[in-house]
N, CA, C and O atoms as a Maestro MAE file, in Angstrom:
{
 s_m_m2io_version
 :::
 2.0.0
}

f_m_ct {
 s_m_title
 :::
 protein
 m_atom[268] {
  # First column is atom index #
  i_m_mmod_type
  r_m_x_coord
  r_m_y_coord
  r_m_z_coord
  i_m_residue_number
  s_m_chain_name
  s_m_pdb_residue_name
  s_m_pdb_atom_name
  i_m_atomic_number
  :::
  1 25 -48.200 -9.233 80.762 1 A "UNK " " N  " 7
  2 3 -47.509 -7.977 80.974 1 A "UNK " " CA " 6
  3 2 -47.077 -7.437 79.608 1 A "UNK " " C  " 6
  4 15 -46.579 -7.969 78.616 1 A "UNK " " O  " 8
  5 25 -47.467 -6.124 79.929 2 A "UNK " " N  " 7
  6 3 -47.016 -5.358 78.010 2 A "UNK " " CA " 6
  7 2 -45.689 -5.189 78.088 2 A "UNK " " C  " 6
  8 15 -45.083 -5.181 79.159 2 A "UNK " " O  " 8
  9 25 -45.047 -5.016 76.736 3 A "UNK " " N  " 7
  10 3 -43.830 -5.104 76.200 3 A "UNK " " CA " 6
  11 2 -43.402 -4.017 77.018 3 A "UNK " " C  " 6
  12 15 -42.318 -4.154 77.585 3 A "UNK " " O  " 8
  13 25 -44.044 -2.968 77.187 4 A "UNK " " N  " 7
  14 3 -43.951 -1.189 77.634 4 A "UNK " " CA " 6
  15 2 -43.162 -1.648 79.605 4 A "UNK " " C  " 6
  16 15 -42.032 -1.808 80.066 4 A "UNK " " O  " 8
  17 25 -44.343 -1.678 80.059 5 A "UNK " " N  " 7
  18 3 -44.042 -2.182 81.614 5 A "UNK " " CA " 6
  19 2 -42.863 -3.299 81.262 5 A "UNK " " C  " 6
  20 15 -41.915 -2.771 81.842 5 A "UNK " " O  " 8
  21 25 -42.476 -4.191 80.829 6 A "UNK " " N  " 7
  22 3 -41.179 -4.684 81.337 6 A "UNK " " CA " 6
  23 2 -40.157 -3.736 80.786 6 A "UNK " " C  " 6
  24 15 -39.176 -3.686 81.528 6 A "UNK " " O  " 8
  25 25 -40.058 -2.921 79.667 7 A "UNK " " N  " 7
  26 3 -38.727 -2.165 79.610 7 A "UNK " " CA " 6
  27 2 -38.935 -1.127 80.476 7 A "UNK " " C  " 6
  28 15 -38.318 -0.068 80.358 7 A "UNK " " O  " 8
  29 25 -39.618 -1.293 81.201 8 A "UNK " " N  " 7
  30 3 -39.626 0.219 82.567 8 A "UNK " " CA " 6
  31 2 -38.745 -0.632 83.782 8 A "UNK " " C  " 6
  32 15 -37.666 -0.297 84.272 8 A "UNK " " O  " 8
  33 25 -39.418 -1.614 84.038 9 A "UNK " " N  " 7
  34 3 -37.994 -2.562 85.026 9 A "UNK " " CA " 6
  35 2 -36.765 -2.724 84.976 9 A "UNK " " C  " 6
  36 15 -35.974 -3.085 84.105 9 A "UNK " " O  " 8
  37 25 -36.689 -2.372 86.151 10 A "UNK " " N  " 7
  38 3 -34.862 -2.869 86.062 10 A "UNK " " CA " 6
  39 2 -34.635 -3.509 85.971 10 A "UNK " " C  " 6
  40 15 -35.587 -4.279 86.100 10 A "UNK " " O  " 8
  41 25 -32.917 -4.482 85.565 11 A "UNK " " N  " 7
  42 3 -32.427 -5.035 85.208 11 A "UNK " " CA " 6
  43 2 -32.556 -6.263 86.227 11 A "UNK " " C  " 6
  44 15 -32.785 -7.465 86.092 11 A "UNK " " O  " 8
  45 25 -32.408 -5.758 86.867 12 A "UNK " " N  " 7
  46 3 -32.207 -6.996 88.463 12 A "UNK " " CA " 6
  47 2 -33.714 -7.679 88.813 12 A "UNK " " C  " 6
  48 15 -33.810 -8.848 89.184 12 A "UNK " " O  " 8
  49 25 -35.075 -6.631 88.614 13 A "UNK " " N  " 7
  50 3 -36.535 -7.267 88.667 13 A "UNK " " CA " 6
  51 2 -36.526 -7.975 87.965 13 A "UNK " " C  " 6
  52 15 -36.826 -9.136 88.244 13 A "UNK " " O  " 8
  53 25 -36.135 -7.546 86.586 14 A "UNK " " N  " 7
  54 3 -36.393 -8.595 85.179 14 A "UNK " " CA " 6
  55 2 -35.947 -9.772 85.606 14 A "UNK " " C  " 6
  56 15 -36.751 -10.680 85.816 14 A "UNK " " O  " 8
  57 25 -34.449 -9.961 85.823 15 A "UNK " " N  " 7
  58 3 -33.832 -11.381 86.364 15 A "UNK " " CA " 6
  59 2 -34.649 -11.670 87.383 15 A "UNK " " C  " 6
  60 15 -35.253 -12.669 86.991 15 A "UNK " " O  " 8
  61 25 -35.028 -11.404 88.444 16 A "UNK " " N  " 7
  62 3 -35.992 -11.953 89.346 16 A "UNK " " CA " 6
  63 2 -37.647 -12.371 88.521 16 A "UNK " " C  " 6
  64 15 -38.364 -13.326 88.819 16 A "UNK " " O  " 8
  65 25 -37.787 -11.818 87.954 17 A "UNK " " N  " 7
  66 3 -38.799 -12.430 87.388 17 A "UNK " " CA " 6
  67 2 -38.462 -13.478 86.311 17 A "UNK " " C  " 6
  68 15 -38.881 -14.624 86.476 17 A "UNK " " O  " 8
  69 25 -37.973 -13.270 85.576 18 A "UNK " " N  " 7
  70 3 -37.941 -14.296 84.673 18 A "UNK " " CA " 6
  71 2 -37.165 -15.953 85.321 18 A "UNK " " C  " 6
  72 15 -36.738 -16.960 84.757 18 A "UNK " " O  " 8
  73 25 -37.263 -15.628 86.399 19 A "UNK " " N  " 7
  74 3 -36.313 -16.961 87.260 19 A "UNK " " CA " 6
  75 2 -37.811 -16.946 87.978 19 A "UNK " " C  " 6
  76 15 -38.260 -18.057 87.696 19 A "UNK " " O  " 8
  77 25 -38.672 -16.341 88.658 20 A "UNK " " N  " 7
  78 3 -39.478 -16.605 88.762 20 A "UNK " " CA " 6
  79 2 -40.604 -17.352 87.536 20 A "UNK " " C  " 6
  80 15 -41.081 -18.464 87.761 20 A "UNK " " O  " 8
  81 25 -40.843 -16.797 86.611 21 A "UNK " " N  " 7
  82 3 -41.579 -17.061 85.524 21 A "UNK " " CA " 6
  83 2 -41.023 -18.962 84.855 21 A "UNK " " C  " 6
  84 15 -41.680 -20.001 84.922 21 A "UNK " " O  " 8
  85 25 -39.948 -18.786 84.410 22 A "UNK " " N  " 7
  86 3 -38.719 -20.429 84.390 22 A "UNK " " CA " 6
  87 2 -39.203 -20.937 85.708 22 A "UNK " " C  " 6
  88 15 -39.317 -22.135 85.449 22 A "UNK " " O  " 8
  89 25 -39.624 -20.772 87.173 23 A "UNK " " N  " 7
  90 3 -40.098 -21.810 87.640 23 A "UNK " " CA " 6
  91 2 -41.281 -21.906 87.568 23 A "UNK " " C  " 6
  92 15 -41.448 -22.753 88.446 23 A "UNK " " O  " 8
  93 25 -42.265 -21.689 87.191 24 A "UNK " " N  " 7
  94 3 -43.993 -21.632 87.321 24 A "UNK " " CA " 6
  95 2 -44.073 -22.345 85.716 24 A "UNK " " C  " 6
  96 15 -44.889 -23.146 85.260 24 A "UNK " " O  " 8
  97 25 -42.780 -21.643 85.036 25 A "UNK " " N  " 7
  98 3 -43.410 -23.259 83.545 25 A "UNK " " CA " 6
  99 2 -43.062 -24.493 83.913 25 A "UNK " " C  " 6
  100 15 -43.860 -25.357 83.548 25 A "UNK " " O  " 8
  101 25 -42.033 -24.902 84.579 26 A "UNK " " N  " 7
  102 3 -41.349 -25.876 85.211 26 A "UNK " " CA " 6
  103 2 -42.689 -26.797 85.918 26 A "UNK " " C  " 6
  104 15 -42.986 -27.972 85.701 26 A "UNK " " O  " 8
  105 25 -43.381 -25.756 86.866 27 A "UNK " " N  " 7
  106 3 -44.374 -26.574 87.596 27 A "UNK " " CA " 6
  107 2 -45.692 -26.773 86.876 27 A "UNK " " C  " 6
  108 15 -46.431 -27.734 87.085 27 A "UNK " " O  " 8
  109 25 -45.971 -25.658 85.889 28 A "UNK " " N  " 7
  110 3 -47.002 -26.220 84.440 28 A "UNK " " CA " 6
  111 2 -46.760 -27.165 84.071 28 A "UNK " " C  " 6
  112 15 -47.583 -28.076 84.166 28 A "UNK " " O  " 8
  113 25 -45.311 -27.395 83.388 29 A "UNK " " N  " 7
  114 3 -45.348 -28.647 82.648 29 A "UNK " " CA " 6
  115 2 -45.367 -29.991 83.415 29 A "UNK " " C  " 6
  116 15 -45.806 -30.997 82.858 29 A "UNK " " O  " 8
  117 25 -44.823 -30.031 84.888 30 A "UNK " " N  " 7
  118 3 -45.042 -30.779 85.370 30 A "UNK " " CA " 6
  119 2 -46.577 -31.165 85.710 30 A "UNK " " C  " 6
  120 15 -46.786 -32.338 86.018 30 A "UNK " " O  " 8
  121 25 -47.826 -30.129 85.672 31 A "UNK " " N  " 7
  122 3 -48.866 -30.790 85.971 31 A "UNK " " CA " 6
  123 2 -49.323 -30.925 84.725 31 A "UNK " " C  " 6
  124 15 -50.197 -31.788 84.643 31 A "UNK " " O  " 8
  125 25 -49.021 -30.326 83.608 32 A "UNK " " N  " 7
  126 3 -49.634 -31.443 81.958 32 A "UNK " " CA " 6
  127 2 -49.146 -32.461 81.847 32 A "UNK " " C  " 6
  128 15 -49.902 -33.291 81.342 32 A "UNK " " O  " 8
  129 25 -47.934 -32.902 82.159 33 A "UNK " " N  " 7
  130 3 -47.249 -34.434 82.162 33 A "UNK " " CA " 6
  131 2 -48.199 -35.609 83.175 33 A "UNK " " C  " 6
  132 15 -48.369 -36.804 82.933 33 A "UNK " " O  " 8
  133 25 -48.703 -34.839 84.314 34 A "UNK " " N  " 7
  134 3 -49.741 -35.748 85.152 34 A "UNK " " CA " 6
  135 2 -51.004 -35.303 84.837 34 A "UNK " " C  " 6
  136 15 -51.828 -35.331 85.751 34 A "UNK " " O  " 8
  137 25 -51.452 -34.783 83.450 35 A "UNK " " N  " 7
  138 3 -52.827 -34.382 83.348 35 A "UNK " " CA " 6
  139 2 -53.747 -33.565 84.472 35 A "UNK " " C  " 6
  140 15 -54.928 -33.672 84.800 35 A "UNK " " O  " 8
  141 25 -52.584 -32.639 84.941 36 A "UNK " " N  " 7
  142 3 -53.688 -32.067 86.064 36 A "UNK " " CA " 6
  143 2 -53.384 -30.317 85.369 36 A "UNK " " C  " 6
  144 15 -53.201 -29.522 86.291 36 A "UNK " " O  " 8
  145 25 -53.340 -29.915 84.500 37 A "UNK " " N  " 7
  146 3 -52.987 -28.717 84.627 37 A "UNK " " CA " 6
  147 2 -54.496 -28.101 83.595 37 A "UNK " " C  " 6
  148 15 -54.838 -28.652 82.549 37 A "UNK " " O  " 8
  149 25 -54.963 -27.303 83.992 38 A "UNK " " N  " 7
  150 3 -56.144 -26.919 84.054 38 A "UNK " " CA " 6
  151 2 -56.136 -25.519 83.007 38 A "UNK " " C  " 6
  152 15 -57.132 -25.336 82.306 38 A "UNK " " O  " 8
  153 25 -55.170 -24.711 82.948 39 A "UNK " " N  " 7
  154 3 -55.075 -23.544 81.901 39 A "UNK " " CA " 6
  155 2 -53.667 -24.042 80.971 39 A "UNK " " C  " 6
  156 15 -52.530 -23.609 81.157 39 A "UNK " " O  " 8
  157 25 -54.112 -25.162 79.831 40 A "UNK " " N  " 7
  158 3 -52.910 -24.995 78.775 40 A "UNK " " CA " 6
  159 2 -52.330 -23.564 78.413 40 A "UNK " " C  " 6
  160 15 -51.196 -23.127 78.611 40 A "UNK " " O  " 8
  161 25 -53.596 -22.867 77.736 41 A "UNK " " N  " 7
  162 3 -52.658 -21.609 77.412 41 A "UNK " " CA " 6
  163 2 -51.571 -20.820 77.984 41 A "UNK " " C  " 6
  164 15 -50.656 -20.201 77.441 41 A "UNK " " O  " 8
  165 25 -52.015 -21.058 79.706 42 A "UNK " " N  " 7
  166 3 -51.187 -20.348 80.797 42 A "UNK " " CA " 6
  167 2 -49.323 -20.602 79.998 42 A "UNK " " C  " 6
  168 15 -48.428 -19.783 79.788 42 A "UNK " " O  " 8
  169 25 -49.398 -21.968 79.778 43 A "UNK " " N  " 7
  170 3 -48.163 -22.535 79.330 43 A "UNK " " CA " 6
  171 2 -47.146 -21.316 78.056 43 A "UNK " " C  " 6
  172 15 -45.979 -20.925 78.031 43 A "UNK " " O  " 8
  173 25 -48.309 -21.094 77.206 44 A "UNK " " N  " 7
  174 3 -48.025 -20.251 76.005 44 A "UNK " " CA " 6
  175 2 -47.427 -19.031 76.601 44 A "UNK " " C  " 6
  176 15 -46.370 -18.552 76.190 44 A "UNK " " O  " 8
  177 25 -48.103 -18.552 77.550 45 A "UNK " " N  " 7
  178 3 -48.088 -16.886 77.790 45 A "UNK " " CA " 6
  179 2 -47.019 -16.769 78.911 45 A "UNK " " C  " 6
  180 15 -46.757 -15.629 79.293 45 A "UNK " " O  " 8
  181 25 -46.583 -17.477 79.297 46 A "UNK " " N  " 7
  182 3 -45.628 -17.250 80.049 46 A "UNK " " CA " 6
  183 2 -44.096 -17.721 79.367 46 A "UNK " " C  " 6
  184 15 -42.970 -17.496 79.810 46 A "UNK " " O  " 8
  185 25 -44.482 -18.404 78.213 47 A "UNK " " N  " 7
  186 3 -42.867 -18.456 77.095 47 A "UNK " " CA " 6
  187 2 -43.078 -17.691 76.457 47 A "UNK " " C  " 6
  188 15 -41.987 -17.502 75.920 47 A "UNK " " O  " 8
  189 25 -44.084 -16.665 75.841 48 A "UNK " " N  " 7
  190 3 -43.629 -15.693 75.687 48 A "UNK " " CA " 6
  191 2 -43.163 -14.615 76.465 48 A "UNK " " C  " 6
  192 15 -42.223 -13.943 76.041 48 A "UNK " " O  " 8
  193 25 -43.720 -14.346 77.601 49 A "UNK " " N  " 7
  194 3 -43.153 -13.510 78.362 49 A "UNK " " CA " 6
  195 2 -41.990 -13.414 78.905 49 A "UNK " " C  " 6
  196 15 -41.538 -12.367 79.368 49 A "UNK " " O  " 8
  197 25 -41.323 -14.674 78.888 50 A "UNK " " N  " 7
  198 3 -40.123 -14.932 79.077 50 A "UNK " " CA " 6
  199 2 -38.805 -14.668 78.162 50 A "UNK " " C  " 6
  200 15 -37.619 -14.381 78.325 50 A "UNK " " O  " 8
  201 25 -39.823 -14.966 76.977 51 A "UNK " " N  " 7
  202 3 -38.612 -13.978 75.722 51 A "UNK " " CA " 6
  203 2 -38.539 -12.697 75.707 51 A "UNK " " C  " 6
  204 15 -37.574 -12.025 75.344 51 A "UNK " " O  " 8
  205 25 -39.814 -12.239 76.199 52 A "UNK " " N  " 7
  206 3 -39.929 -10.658 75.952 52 A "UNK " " CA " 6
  207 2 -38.646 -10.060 77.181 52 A "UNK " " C  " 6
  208 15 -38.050 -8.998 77.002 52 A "UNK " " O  " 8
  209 25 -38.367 -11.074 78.544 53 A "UNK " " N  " 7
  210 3 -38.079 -10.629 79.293 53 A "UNK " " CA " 6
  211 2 -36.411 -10.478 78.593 53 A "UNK " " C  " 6
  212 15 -35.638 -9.521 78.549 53 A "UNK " " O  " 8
  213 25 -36.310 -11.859 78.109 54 A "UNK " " N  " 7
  214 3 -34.584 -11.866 77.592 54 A "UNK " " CA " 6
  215 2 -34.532 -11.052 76.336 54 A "UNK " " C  " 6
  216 15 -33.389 -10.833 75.936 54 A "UNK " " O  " 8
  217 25 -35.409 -10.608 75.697 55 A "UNK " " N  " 7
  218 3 -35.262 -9.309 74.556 55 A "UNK " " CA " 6
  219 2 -35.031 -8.374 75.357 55 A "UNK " " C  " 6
  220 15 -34.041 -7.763 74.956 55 A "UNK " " O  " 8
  221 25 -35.407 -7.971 76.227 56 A "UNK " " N  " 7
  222 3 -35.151 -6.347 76.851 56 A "UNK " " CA " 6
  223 2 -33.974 -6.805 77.227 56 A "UNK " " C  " 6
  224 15 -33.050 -6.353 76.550 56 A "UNK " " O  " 8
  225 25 -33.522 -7.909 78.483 57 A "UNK " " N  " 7
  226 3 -32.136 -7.854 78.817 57 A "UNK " " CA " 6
  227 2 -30.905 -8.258 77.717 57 A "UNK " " C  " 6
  228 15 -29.699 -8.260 77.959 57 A "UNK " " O  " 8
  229 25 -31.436 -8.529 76.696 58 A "UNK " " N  " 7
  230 3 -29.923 -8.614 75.242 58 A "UNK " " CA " 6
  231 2 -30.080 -7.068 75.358 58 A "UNK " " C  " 6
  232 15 -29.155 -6.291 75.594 58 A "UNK " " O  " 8
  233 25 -31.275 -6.762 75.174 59 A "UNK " " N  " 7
  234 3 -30.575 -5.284 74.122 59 A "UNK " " CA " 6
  235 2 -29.791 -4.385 75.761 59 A "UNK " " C  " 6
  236 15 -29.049 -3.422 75.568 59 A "UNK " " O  " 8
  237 25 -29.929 -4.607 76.453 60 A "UNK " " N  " 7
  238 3 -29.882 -3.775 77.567 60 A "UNK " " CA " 6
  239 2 -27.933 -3.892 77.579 60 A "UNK " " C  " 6
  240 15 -27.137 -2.954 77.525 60 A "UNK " " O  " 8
  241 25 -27.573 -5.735 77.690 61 A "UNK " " N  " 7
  242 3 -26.663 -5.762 77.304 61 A "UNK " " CA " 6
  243 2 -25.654 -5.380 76.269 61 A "UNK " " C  " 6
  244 15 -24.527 -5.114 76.686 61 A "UNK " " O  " 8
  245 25 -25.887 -5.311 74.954 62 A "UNK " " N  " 7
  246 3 -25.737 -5.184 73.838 62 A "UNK " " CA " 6
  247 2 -25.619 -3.452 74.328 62 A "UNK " " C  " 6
  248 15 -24.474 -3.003 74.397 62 A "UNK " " O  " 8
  249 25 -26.438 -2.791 74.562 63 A "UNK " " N  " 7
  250 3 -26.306 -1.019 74.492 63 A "UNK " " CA " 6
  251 2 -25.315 -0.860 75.411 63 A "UNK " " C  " 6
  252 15 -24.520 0.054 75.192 63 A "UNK " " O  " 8
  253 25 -25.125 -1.721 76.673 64 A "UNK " " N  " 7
  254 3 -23.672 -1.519 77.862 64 A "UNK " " CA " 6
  255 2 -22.381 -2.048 77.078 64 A "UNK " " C  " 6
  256 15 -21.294 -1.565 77.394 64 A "UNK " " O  " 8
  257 25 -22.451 -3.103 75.979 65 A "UNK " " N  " 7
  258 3 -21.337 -3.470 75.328 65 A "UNK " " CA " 6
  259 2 -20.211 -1.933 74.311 65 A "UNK " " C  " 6
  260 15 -19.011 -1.734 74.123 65 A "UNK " " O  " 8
  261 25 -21.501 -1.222 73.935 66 A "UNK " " N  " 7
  262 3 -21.129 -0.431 72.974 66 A "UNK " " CA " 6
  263 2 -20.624 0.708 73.735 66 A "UNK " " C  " 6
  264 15 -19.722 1.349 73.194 66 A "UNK " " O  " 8
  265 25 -20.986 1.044 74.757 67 A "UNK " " N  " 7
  266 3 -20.455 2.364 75.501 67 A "UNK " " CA " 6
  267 2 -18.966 2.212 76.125 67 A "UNK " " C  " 6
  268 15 -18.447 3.156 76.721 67 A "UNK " " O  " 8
  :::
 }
 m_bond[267] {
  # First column is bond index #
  i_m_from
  i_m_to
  i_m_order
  :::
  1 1 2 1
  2 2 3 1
  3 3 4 2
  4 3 5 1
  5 5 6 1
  6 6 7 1
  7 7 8 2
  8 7 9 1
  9 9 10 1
  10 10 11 1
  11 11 12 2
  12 11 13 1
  13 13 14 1
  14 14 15 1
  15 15 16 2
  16 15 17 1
  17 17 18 1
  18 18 19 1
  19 19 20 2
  20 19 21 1
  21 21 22 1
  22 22 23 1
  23 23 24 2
  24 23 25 1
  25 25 26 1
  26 26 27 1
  27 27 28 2
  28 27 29 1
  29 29 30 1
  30 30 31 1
  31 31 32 2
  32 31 33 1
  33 33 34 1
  34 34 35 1
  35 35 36 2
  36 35 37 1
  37 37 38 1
  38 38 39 1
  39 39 40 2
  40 39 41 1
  41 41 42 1
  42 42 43 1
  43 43 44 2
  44 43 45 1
  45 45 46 1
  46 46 47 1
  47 47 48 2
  48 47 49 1
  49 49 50 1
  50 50 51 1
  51 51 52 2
  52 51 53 1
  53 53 54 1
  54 54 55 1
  55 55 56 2
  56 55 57 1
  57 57 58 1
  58 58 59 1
  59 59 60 2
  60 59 61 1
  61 61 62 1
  62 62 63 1
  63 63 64 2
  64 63 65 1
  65 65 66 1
  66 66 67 1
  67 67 68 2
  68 67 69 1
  69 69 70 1
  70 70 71 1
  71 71 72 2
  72 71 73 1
  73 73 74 1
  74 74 75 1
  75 75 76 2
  76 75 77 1
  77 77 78 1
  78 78 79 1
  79 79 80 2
  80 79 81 1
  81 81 82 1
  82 82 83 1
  83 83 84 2
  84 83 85 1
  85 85 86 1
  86 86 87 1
  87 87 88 2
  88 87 89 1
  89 89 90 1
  90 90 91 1
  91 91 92 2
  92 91 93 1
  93 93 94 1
  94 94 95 1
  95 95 96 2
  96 95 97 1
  97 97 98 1
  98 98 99 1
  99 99 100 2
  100 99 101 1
  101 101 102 1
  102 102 103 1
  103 103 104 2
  104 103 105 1
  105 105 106 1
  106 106 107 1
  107 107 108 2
  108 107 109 1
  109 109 110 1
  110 110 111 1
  111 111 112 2
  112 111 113 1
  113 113 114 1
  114 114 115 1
  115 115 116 2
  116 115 117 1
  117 117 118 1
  118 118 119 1
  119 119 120 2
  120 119 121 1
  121 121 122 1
  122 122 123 1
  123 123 124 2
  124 123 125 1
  125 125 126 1
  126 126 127 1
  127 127 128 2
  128 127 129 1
  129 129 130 1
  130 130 131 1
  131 131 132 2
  132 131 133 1
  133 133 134 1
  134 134 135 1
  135 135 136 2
  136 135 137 1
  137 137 138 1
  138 138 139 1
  139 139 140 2
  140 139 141 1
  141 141 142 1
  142 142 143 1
  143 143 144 2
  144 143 145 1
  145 145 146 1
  146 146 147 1
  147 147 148 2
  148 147 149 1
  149 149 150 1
  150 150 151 1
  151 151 152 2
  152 151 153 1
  153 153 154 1
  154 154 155 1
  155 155 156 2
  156 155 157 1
  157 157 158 1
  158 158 159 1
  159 159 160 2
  160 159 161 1
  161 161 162 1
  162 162 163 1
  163 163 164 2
  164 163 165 1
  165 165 166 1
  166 166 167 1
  167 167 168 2
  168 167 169 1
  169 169 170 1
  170 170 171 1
  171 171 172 2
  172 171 173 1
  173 173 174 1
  174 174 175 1
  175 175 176 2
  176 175 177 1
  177 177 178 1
  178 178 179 1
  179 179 180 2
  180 179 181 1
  181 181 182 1
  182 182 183 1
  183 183 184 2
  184 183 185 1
  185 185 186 1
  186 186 187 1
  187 187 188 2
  188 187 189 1
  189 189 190 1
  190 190 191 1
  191 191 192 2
  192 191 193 1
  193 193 194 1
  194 194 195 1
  195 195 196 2
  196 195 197 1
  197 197 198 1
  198 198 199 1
  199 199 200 2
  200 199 201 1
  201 201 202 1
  202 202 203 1
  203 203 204 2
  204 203 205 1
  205 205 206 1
  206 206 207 1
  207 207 208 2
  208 207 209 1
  209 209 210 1
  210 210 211 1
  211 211 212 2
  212 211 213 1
  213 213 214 1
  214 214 215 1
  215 215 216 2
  216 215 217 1
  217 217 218 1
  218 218 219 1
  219 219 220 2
  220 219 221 1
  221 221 222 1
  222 222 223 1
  223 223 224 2
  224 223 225 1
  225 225 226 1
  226 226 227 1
  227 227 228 2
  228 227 229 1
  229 229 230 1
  230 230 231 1
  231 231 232 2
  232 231 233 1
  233 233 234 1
  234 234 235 1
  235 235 236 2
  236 235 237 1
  237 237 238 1
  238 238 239 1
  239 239 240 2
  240 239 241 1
  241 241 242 1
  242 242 243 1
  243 243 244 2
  244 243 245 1
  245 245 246 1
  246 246 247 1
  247 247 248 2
  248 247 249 1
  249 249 250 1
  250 250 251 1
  251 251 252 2
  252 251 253 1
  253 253 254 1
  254 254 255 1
  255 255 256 2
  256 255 257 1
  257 257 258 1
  258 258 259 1
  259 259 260 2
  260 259 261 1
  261 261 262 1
  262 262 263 1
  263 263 264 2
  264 263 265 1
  265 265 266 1
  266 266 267 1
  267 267 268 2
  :::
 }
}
């Protein structure tokens, strides 16, 4: 997902996703620990996406702090 489409989401999707996203690495890493997990990279692209998700929600915070 591009940087663009998650700052179009709301605040509340983002948290639903990224609690979604935190469990699907959870169950990645659990199948590389038993050698069954079949897309390593999958692992990569979803920690980043997960920062991208908590970059939009700091600054989101951070801009409600200042008002």
């Amino acid at each position: 997902m591009k940087f663009k489409e998650i700052s179009e989401m709301s605040s509340d999707e983002l948290r639903t996703k990224k609690r979604d996203m935190r469990q699907e690495s959870l169950h990645l890493r659990l199948q590389q620990q038993s050698g069954q997990l079949e897309q390593p990279s999958r692992l990569r692209l979803i920690r980043r996406e997960v920062a991208r998700i908590e970059t939009i929600l700091s600054q989101r915070d951070a801009k409600a702090e200042k008002k």
